[in-house]
VEXDREN-2710 file (C-alpha; in Angstrom, 1 decimal):
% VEXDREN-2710
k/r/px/py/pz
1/UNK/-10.9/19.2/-53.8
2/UNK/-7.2/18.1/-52.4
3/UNK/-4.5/18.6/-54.8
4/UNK/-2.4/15.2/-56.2
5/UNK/0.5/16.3/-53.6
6/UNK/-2.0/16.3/-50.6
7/UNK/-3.2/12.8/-51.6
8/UNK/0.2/11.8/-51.9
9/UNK/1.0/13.0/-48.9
10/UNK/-1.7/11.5/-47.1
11/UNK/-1.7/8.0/-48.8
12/UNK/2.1/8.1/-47.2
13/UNK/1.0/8.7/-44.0
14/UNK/-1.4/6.1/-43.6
15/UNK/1.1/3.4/-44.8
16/UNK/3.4/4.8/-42.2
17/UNK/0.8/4.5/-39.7
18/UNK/0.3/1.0/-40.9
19/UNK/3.9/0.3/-40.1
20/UNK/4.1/1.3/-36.8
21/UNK/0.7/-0.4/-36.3
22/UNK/2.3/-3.6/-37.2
23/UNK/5.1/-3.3/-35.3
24/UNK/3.3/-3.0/-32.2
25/UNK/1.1/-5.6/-32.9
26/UNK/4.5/-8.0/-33.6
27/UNK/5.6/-7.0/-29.7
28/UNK/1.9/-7.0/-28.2
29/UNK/1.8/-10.8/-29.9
30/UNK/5.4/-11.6/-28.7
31/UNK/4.5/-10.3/-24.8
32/UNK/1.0/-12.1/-25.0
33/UNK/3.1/-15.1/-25.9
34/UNK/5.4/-14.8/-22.8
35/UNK/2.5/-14.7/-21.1
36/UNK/1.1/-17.4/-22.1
37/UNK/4.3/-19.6/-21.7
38/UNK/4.4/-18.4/-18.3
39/UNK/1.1/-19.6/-16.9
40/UNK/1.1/-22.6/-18.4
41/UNK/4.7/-23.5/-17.2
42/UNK/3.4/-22.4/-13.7
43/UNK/0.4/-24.8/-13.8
44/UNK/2.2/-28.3/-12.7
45/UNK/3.7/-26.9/-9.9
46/UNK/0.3/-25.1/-8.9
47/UNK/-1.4/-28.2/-9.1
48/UNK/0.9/-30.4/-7.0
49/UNK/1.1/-27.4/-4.3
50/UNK/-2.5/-27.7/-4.0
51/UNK/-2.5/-31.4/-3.9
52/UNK/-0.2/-30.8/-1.1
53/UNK/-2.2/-28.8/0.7
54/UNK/-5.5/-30.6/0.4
55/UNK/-3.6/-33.6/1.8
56/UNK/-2.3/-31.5/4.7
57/UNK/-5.6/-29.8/5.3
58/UNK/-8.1/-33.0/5.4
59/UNK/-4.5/-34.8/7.9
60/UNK/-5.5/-32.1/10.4
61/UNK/-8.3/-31.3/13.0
62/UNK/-8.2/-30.1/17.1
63/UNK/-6.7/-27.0/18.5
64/UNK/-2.9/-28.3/17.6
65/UNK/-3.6/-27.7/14.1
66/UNK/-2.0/-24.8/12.0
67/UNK/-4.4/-21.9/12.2
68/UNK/-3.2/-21.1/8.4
69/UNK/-4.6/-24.7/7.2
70/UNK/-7.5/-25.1/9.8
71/UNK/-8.7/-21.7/10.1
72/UNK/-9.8/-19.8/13.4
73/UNK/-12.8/-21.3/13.4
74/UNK/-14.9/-18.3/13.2
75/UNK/-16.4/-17.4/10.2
76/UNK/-17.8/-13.4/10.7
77/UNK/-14.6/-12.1/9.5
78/UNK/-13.8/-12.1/5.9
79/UNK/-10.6/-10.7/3.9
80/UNK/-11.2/-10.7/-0.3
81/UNK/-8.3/-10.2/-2.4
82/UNK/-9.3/-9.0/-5.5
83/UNK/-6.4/-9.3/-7.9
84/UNK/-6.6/-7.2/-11.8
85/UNK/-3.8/-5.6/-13.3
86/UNK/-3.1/-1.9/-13.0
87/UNK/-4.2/-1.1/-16.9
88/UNK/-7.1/-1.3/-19.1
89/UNK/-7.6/-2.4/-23.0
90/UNK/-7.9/-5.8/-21.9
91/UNK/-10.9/-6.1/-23.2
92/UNK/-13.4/-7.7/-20.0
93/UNK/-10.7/-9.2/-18.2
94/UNK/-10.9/-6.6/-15.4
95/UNK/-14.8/-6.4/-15.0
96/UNK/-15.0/-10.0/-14.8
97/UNK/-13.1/-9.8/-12.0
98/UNK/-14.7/-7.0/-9.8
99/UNK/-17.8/-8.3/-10.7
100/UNK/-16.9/-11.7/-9.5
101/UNK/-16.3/-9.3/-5.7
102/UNK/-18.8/-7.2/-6.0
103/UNK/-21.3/-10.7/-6.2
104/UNK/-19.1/-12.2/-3.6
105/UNK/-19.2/-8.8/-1.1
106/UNK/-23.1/-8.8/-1.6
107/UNK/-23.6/-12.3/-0.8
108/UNK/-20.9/-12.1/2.4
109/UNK/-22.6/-8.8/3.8
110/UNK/-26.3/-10.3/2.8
111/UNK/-25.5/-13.2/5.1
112/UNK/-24.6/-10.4/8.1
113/UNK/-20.8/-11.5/8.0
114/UNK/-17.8/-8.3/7.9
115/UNK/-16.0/-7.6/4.6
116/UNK/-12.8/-6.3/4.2
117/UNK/-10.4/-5.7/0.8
118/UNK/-7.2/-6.2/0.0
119/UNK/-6.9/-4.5/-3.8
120/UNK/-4.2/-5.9/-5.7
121/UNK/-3.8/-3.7/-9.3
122/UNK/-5.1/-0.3/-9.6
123/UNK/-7.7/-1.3/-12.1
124/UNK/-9.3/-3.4/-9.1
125/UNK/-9.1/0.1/-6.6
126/UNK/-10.8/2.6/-9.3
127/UNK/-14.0/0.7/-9.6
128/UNK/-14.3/-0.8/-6.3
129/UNK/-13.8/2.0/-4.4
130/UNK/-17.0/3.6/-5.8
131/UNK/-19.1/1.4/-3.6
132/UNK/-16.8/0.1/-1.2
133/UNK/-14.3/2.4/-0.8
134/UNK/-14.2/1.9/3.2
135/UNK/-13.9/-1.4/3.1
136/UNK/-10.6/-1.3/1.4
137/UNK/-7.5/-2.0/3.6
138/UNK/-4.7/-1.5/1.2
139/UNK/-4.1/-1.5/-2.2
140/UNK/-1.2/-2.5/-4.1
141/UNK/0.1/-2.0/-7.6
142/UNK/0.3/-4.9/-9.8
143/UNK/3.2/-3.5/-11.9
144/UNK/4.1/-4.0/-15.4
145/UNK/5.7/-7.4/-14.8
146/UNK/4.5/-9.0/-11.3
147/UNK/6.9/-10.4/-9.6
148/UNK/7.9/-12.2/-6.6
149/UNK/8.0/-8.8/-4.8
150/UNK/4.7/-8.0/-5.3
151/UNK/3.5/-11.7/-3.9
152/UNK/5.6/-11.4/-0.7
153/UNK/3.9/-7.9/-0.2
154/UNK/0.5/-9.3/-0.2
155/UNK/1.2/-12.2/1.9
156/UNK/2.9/-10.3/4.1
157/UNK/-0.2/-8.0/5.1
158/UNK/-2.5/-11.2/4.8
159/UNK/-0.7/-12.9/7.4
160/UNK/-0.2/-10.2/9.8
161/UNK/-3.8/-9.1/9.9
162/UNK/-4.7/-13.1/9.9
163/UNK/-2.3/-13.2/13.0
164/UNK/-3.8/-10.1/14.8
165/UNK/-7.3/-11.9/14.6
166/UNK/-8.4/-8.8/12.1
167/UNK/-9.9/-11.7/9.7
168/UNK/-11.3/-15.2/9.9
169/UNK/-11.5/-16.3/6.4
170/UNK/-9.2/-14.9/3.5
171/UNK/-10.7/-15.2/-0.2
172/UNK/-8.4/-14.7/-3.4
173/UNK/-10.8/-13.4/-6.4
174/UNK/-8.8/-13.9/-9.4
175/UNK/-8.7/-15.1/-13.2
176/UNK/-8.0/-18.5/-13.7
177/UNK/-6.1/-18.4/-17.3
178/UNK/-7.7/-21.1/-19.7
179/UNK/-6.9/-19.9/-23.1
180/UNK/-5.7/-16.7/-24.6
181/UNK/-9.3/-15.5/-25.6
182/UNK/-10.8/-17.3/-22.2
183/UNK/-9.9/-16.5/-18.7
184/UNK/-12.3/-17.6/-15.7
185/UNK/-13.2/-15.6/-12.7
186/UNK/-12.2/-17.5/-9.7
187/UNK/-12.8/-16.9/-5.9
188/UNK/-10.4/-19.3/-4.2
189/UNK/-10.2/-20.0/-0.1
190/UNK/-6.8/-19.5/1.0
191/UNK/-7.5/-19.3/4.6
192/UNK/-8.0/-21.3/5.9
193/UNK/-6.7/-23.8/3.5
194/UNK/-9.1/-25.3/1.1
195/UNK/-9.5/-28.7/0.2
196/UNK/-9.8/-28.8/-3.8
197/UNK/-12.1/-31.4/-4.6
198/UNK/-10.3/-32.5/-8.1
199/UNK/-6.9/-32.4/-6.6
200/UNK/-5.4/-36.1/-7.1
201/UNK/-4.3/-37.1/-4.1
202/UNK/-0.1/-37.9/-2.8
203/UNK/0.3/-41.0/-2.0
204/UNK/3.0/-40.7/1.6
205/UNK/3.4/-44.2/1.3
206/UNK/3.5/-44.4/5.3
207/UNK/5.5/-41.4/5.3
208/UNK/4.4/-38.3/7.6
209/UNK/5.5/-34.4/6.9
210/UNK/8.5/-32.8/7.8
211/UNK/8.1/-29.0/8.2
212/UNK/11.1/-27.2/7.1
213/UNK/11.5/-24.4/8.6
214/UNK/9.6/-25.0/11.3
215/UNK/5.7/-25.7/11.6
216/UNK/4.9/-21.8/12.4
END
């Protein structure tokens, strides 16, 4: 039986376990809330860029039309980014995810068409590689706090294989935040540029598109 200084002892541990407990929780809350902020700050301008875009992509049609909004039209080739973060203890965010790719690679390779993958977040490479591990092109870490950085980087190797005719359609497989207990998995057409159905339309008012820089 433990002596009355052991129990002590122990009984002051736990409540300074229960301390640091709570102050982690206080910072894991106070991130989760910047978090939040942040995506739903970013949604309006989301939403208008792919009004934008649907506009632009049902306004253009022929061979003089941007291969980024009007595609290649070919449709063997297929590029899926498949974007997680690059640590775990997030409960199924993750999963949800790569199994949203894995479904989408079955159904792509079922239908006799070429996969590749572009992993963004190292949660994304360590379970896809199991299976698919020479389909994957690249993979790039998400990082603690994405940034701008990290954007550019994918974009940068989506256009340049999009350019080299490695790929004919590029598919972003994502999660679409709704809540802080609910985020959806999303598989998203970026190339070539897809026409959201629910996207309210922009009124030009006669008006026609400037490119600036230029068109290419």
């Amino acid at each position: 039986m433990a002596s009355l200084k052991e129990m002590r002892n122990r009984i002051g541990s736990v409540k300074a376990t229960q301390k640091i407990t709570k102050a982690m929780q206080m910072v894991a809350a106070a991130k989760l809330r910047r978090a939040q902020d942040a995506a739903q700050s970013a949604r309006p301008y989301a939403e208008r860029m792919a009004s934008v875009i649907a506009n632009l992509a049902q306004g253009v049609s022929g061979e003089s039309a941007p291969r980024l909004l009007a595609g290649t039209g070919r449709d063997e080739r297929h590029l899926i980014v498949v974007a997680t973060s690059d640590r775990g203890l997030a409960g199924g965010f993750n999963t949800s995810i790569v199994r949203a790719a894995r479904e989408r690679i079955s159904t792509l390779q079922a239908a006799g068409k070429e996969v590749k993958l572009l992993v963004v977040g190292k949660k994304a490479r360590d379970q896809l590689r199991r299976l698919h591990s020479e389909k994957i092109v690249e993979t790039i870490d998400a990082g603690g706090s994405p940034s701008m950085d990290v954007a550019q980087a994918v974009a940068d190797r989506v256009t340049a294989m999009f350019e080299a005719g490695e790929v004919d359609v590029v598919t972003l497989v994502y999660s679409r935040f709704q809540s802080v207990v609910s985020q959806v998995p999303t598989a998203r057409r970026l190339i070539p540029a897809e026409v959201v159905v629910d996207a309210p339309p922009v009124d030009l008012k006669g008006a026609v598109y400037e490119y600036e820089p230029s068109e290419e």
